[in-house]
C-alpha positions in Angstrom: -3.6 -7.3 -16.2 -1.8 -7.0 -12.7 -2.9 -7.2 -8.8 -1.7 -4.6 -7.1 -1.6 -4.9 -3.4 -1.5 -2.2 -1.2 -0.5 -1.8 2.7 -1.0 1.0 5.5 1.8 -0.6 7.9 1.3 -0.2 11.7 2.7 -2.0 14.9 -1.0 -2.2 16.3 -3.3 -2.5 12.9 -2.2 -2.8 9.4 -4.3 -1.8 6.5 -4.4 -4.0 3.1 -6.4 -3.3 -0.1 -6.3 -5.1 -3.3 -6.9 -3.9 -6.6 -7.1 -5.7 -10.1 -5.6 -3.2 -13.1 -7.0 -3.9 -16.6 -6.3 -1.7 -19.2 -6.1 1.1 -16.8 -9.0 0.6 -14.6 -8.8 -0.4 -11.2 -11.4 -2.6 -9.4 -12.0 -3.7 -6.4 -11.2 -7.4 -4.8 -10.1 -7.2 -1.3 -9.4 -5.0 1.7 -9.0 -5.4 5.8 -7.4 -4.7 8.7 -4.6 -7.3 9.6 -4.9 -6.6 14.3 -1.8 -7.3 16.1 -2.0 -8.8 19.5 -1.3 -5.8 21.7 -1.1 -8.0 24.4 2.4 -9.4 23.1 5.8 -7.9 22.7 6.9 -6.5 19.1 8.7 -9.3 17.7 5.5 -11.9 18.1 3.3 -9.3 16.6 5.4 -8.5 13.9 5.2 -12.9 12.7 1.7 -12.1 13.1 2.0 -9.4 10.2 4.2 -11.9 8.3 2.5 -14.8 8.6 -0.8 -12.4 7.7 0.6 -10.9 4.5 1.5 -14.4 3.2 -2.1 -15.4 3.8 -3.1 -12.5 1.7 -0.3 -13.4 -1.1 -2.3 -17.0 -1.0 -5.2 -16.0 -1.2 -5.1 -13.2 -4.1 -1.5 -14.2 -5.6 -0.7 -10.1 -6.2 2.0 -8.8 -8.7 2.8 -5.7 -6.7 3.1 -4.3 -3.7 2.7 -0.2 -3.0 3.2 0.9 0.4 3.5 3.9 2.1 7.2 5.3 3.2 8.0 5.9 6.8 6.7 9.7 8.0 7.6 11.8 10.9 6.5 9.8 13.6 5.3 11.7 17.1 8.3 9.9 18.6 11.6 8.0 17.3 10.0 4.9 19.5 6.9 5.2 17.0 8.6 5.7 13.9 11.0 2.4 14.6 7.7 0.2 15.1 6.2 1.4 12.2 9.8 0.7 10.4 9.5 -3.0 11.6 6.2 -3.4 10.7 6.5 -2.2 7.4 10.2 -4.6 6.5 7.9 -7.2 8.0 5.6 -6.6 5.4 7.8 -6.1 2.6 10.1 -9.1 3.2 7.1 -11.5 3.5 6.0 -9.4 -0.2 9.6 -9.7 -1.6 9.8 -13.4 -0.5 7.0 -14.1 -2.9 8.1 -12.6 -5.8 6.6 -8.9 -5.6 8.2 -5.7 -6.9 8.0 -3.0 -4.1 6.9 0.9 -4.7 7.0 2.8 -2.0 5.1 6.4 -2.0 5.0 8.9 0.6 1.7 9.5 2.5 1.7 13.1 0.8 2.0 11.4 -2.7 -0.7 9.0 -2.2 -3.2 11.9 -1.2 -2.2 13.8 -4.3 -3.1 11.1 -6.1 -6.3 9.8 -4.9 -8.0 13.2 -3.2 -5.8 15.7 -5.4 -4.0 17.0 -2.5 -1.4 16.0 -0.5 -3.2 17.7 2.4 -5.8 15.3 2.3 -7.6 14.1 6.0 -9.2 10.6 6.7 -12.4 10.8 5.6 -11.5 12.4 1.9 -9.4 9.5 1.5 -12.4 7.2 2.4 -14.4 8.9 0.1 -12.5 9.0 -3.0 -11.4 5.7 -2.0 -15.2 4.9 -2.3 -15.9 6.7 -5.1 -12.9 5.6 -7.8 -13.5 1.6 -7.0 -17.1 2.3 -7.0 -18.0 0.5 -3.1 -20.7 0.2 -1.3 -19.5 2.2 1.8 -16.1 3.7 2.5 -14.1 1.2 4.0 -12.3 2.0 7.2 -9.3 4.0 7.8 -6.6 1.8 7.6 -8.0 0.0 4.6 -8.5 3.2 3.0 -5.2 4.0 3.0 -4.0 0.5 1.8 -6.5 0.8 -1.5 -5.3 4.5 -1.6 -1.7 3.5 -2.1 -2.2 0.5 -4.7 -4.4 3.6 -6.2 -1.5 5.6 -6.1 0.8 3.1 -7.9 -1.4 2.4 -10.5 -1.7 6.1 -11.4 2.3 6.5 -11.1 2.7 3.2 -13.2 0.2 5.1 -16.0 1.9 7.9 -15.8 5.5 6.4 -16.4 4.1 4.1 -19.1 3.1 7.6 -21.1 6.6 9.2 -20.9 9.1 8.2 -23.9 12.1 6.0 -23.1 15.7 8.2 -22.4 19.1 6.8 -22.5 19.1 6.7 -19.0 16.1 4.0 -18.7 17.9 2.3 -21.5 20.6 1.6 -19.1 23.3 3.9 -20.6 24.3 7.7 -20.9 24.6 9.5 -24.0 
């Protein structure tokens, strides 16, 4: 059994979703929104993040965390904020003891909606429908859950697939 955390990174809002993976089923536990003080220059808001994930660590004491690589950003200013935000997030996770998968935004579509085109609202959906909620969760928390979604598939998928030399450690 492993808890898998997942994160959306942002420099305003981060997304988090945790899962719980028992012989190959994923259920639900957590998800949220960690909100940044806008008000406040980056560095403050990204020991906000920090300080957040820890609380999140605490609370659910995950094994993993997936989170989504850096895209395209509409500007280089954006895609360095998102940068920070997500080492924020991944030191405070790597601090603690967590392996760290990272997955495109593409890969994590693939693997929850079944295409890597995927919008918003399909993610909420299947996001919905695989853990079995209530109501879609928002966006950002969507796309957390959708990327600790993503690893467990990944992590099945690898578990399936007969050890080589070269995951051995040594070329033949």
């Amino acid at each position: 059994m492993a808890i898998i955390l997942g994160i959306d990174p942002g420099s305003r809002k981060t997304g988090f979703g945790v899962v719980r993976v028992n012989k190959g089923r994923a259920t639900y536990i957590s998800s949220g929104i960690i909100r940044l003080p806008v008000d406040q220059p980056l560095g403050p808001r990204l020991g906000v993040l920090f300080s957040s994930v820890n609380e999140i660590i605490d609370q659910h004491a995950p094994d993993e965390l997936a989170i989504e690589q850096v895209f395209l950003a509409r500007s280089a200013d954006s895609a360095l904020k998102l940068g920070h935000a997500r080492g924020a997030a991944m030191v405070a996770c790597v601090q603690r003891g967590l392996s760290v998968h990272e997955y495109a935004a593409r890969q994590i579509k693939q693997a929850v909606v079944g295409t890597g085109a995927a919008n918003k609202e399909q993610v909420q959906h299947m996001v919905k429908t695989l853990l079995s909620l209530p109501a879609a969760p928002k966006e950002d928390a969507a796309d957390a859950l959708a990327a600790a979604l993503c690893h467990v598939h990944a992590s099945q998928t690898l578990s399936r697939i007969p050890a080589t030399s070269l995951s051995r450690g040594r070329l033949r």
